[in-house]
N, C-alpha and C positions, 0 to 999 in steps of 0.2 A: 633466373632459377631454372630446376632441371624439372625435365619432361616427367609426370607423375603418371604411371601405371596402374589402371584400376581391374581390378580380377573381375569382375562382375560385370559383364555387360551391359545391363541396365542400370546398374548405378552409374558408372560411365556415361550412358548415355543423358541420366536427368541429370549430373553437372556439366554436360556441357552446357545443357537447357540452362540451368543455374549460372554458370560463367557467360555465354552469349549475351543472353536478354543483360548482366548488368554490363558488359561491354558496349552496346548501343545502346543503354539507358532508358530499355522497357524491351518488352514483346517483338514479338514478329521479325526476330535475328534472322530465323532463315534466310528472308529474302536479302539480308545483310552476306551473306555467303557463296553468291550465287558465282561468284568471280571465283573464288577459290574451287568451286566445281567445275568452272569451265576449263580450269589446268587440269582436276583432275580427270576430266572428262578426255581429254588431250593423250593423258596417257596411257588409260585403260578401255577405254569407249564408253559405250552407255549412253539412255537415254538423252537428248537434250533437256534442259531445268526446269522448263514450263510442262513437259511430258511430263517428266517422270513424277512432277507433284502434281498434274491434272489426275493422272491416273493412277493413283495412290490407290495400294491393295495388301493382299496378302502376298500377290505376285511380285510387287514394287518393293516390300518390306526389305529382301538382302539386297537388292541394288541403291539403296539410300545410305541403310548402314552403313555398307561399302567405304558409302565416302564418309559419314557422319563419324566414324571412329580414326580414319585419318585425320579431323582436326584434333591439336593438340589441347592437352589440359596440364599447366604449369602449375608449380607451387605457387609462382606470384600470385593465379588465378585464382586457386581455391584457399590462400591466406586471406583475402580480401572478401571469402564471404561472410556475412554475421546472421543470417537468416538462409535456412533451408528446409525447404515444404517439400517431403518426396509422396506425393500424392499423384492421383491423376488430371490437375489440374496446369499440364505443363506444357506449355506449345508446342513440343515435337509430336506431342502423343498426338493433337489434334489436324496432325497433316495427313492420319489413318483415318478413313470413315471406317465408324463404330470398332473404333481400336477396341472397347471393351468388351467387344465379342472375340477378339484375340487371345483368349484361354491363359496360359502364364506368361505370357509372350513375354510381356513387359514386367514380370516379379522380378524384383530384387531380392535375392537367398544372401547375399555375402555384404556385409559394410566393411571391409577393409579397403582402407582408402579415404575413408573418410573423417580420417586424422590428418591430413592436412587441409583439413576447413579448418585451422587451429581457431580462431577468429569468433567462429559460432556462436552466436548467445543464444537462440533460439532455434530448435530441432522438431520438425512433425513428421511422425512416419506414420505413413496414411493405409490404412489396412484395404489390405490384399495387394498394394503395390509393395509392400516392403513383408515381406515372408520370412518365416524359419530362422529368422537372421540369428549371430550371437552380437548379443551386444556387449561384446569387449572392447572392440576398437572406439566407444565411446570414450572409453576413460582415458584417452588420449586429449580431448574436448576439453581441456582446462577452464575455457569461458563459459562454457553453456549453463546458462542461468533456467531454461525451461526446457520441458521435453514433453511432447503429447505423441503417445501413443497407443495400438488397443493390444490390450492381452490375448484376444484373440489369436495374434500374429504368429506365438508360437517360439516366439525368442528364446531363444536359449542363453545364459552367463547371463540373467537379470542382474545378479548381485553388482555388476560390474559401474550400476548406479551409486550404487554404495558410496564408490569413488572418488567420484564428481564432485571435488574442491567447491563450484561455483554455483551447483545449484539449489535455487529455492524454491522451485515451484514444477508440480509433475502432475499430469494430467495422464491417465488409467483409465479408459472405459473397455466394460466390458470384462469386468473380475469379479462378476457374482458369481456367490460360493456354486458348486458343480460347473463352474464354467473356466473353468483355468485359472480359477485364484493363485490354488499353490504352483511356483514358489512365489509367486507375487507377496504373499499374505507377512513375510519373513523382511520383505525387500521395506514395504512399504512402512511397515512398524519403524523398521529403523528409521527410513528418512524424516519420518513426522516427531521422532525423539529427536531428530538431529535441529529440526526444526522447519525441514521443506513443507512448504502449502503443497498435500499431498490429497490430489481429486478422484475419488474414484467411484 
């Protein structure tokens, strides 16, 4: 299948996290890669691989990416996911010390793209990693049976839950009234008539 383009940098970046880790069958992929650095390392220069992850910074950050967005991300790869946590609990992020003092470094504003995870049954977008977003390109998600998110986030095209042939169950923290209900308040009425276990 063909090579899949993702606009957003950071989401890009947490499926690769997403596609690596189940390519070698858990965690700690990176040091799975280190081969495919040492070509790219051949043709651009740069740190050697024990460097440039000892000394992991603010400084290190565009010499990583560099190569982290040269590996590729296929359709095969993101058809085959069925679980995806865009939180900050993802092994690229912990190659930064105190990545979370990295300001938006790592927010996700845009999910386009993430309609070829067609596969997905279960979705968490973990606040303040996943921002602003519109959630339209959900409705591409024909499996997704759950979705946890917080209102706080800021999303924009909520209705676009509406959609979602498959889901039954939705998890909302963070919708008390003065606090970003609306349009939540419209979203969520319907899904509980529809019949979604609707948490908030």
């Amino acid at each position: 299948m063909g090579i899949v383009e993702v606009a957003d940098r950071n989401l890009h970046l947490a499926l690769l996290d997403e596609v690596f880790t189940r390519r070698v069958g858990g965690r700690c992929w990176l040091s799975f890669v280190q081969q495919e650095y040492a070509a790219y390392r051949t043709s651009v220069g740069g740190a050697v691989w024990d460097e440039l992850v000892e000394k992991l910074g603010t400084d290190r950050l565009p010499e990583l990416e560099r190569f982290l967005f040269t590996l590729p991300l296929t359709q095969e790869d993101l058809s085959a996911v069925t679980y995806l946590c865009l939180d900050g609990d993802r092994e690229v992020y912990q190659l930064y010390p105190h990545w979370w003092h990295f300001g938006g470094h790592f927010t996700i504003t845009n999910l386009d793209g993430i309609e070829y995870c067609r596969a997905v049954t279960r979705l968490f977008l973990g606040q303040g990693i996943v921002e602003g977003c519109s959630l339209a390109p959900l409705a591409e998600l024909t499996e997704l049976r759950y979705i946890s998110l917080c209102a706080l986030g800021k999303y924009r095209d909520v209705e676009a839950l509406i959609a979602l042939p498959a889901l039954a169950e939705l998890q909302v923290v963070n919708t008390a009234p003065g606090q970003g209900r609306d349009p939540w308040s419209s979203v969520l009425e319907h899904l509980r008539a529809r019949g979604v276990a609707v948490h908030s």
